[in-house]
N, C-alpha and C positions, 0 to 999 in steps of 0.2 A: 377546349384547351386555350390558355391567354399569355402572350408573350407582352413586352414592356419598355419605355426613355430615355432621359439624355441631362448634360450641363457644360461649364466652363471654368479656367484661371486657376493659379496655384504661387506657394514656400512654402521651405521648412527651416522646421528651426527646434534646437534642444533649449527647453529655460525650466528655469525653478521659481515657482510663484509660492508665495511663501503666505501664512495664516488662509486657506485654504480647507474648506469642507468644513465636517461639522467638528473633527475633530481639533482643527485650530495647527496640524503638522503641515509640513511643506508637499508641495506637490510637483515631481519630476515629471518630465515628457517631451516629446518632441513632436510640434506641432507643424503640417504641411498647409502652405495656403498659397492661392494669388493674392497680387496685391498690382496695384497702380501705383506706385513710388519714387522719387528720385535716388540713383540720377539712369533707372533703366525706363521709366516711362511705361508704358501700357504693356498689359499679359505678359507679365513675368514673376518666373517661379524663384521665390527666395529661401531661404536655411535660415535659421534664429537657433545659434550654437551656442551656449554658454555665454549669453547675453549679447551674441555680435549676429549681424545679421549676413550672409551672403548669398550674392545671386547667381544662380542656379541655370537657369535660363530663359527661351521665347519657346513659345506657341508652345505650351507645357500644361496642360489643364486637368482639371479633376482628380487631383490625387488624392489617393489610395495606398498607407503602410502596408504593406506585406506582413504576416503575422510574427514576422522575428524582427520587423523593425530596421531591416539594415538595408532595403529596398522600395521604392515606390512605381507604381504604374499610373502612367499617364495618358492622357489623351492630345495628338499631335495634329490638329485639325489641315494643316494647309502639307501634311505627309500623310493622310489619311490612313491613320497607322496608330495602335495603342503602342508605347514606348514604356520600356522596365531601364529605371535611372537608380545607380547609388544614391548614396546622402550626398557625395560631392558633384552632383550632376552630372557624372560618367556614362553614356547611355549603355546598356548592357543586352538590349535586346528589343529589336524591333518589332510586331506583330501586324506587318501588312492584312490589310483587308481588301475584299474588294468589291461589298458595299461600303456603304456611307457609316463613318465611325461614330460611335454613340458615346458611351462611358465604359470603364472596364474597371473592377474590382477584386479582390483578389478571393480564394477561398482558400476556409480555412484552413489547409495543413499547406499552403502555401505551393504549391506543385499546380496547380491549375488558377487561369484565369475568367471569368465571366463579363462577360459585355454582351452590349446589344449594339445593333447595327438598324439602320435604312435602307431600304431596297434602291438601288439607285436607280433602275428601272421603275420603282413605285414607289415617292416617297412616304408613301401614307401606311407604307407597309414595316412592321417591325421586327426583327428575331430575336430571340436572345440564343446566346452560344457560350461554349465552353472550350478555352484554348491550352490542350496539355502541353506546358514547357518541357520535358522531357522528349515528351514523342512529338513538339511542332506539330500535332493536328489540333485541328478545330474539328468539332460537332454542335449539330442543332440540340437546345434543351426545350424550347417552343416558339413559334410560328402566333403573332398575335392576331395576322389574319388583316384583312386591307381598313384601314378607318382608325384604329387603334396604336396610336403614339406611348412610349415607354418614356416617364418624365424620370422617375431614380428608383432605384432596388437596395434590399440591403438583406444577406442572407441571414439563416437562424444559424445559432451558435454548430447544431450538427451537421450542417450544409443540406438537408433534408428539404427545407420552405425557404421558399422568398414572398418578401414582401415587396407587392411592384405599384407603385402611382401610375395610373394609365388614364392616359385623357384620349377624349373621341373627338371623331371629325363631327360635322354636322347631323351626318344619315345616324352613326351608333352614339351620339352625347349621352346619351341614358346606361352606356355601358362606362361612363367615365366612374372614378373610384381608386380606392387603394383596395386592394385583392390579395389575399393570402395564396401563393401557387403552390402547390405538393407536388414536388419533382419525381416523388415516386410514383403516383397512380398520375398525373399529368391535367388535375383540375386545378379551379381557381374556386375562390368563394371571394365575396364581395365582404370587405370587412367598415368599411365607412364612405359611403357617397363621398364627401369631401376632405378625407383625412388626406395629407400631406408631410415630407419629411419622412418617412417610413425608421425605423429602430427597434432594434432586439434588444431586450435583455437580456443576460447571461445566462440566466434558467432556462432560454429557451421557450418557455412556454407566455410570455408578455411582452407586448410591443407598446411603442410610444410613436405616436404620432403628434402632427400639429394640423389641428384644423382651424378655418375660420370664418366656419356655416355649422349648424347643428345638422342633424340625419331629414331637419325640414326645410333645409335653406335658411335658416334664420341668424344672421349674423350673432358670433360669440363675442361680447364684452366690445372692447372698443377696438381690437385688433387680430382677437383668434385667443386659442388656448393651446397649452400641452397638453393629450390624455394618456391614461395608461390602458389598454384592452389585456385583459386574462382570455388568452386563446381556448382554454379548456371549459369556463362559462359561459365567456362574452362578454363578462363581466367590465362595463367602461368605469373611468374613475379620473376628474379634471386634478392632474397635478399642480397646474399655476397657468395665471391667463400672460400673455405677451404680446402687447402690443406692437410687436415690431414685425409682422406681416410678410412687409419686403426680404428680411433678412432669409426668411426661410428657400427661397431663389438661391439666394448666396451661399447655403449650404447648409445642413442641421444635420447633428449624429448624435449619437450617443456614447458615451467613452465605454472600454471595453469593460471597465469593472461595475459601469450600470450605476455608476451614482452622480453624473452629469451630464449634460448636453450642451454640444458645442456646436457654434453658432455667429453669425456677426450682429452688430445693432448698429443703429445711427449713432456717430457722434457727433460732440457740439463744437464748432458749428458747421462744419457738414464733414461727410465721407463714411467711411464706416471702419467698424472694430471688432477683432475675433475677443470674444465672451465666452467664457461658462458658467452654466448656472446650475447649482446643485440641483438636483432630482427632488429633495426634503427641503430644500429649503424656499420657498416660494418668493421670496423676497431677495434673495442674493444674487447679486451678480458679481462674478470675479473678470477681471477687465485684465485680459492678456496680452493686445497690442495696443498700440496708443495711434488717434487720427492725428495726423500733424499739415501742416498747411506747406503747400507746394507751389512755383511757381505760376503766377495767372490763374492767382485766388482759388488754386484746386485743393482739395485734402485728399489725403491718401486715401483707397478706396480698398481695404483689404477680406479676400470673399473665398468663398468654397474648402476650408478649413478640415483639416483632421488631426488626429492626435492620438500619436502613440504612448503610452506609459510609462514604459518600461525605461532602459538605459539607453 
């Protein structure tokens, strides 16, 4: 049995980006990220509402839409607590822990939460867990066992599999990988030595990763690739190479309808910027925030991105 990781920073914000996808129509949504920006300065969560941006608040990381969009979960590092916030930063619900807080994401019918924690007694120890909003209990889903670090998860559209990035300490390196886990029968399978970024497709049955090693170590292209795996053969397939490495730290998904991944890249001349980039289109990229230059030559640094669809 193998449990799973962790990250940082967060806004939101509702925008309409417009000539979009392949079909050339506009595209609605509301996008949650950090950002470093004036005039709140470092780890703050902002809102981008019909083109106006508002800020949200501090120590607010990793967010997470809830599946109707009018909620997000967050990670509250120096309250060592997952926190469930409106769209207006109203906190709504605290979810003390008492290990060490990892990341929490929602599932899908939106009644339960998922996170993993640190053993605070052993950091090198990982869980992952399941918090019913209704009934206020937590329980264990698996126990990753001492040496094995949970870097990000992301479940399958039936809430059945996750996919977990797991990196090893020194003694278990050889068990580092992204792992497919079956929460029903409570195994893992190794699905790529060094895939990274973990994402479902809607089917269900295909994930998207980004790697930037092949299955021999051998560095891919000048920066890494997208791939797509068919769960049911194995079946790999390089959707588009991206040279922007770092970015994938700062957060990579996949939108819910499976025809994009969001994402930040460098921009020019420094900071970064939430992007997406069509699934078919290997060359596009649609530029959804802009780096702008800040006082004492900083640029905005905007990172760990999600984005809901809908209204």
């Amino acid at each position: 049995m193998k449990s799973w990781p962790h990250t940082t920073l967060l806004i939101c914000f509702a925008l309409l980006i417009s000539s979009c996808g392949q079909s050339g129509q506009a595209v609605k949504g509301k996008f949650v990220f950090n950002s470093i920006r004036p005039p709140t300065g470092y780890d703050a969560l902002f809102i981008l509402e019909g083109g106006k941006i508002r800020h949200l608040g501090y120590d607010l990381s990793d967010p997470d839409f809830s599946p109707d969009g009018k909620r997000i979960i967050v990670t509250s590092l120096k309250r060592n607590a997952f926190v469930v916030i409106g769209l207006d930063g109203k906190e709504l619900e605290a979810i003390r822990i008492q290990d060490k807080v990892g990341v929490a994401k929602w599932a899908k019918d939106g009644t339960d939460v998922i996170y993993f924690t640190a053993s605070k007694d052993d950091m090198d120890r990982f869980t992952l867990r399941k918090y019913d909003l209704k009934s206020k209990t937590q329980s264990e889903i698996c126990d990753m066992g001492q040496g094995l670090w949970i870097l990000n998860f992301a479940f399958s559209p039936g809430d059945d599999f996750i996919i977990q990035r797991v990196s090893g300490s020194s003694d278990r390196r050889e068990d580092s990988g992204l792992y497919l886990f079956d929460l029903k029968k409570g195994t893992a399978k190794l699905l790529s030595r060094y895939g990274l970024g973990t994402m479902w497709f809607p089917d269900g049955y295909r994930v998207a990763y980004f790697a930037y090693r092949d299955e021999t170590g051998k560095m891919i292209g000048r920066g890494g690739a997208l791939f797509e795996m068919d769960l049911r053969s194995g079946e790999k397939k390089l959707l588009r190479y991206w040279s922007s490495f770092p970015a994938v730290g700062n957060g990579f998904k996949l939108s819910s309808d499976g025809k994009y991944f969001i994402t930040t890249a460098p921009a020019e001349p420094a900071g970064t910027e939430i992007v997406l980039l069509p699934v078919n289109d290997p060359k596009k990229v649609i530029q959804v925030t802009r780096s702008f230059k800040i006082p004492n030559s900083i640029c905005t640094i905007d990172s760990k991105p999600d984005w809901y669809q809908g209204n």
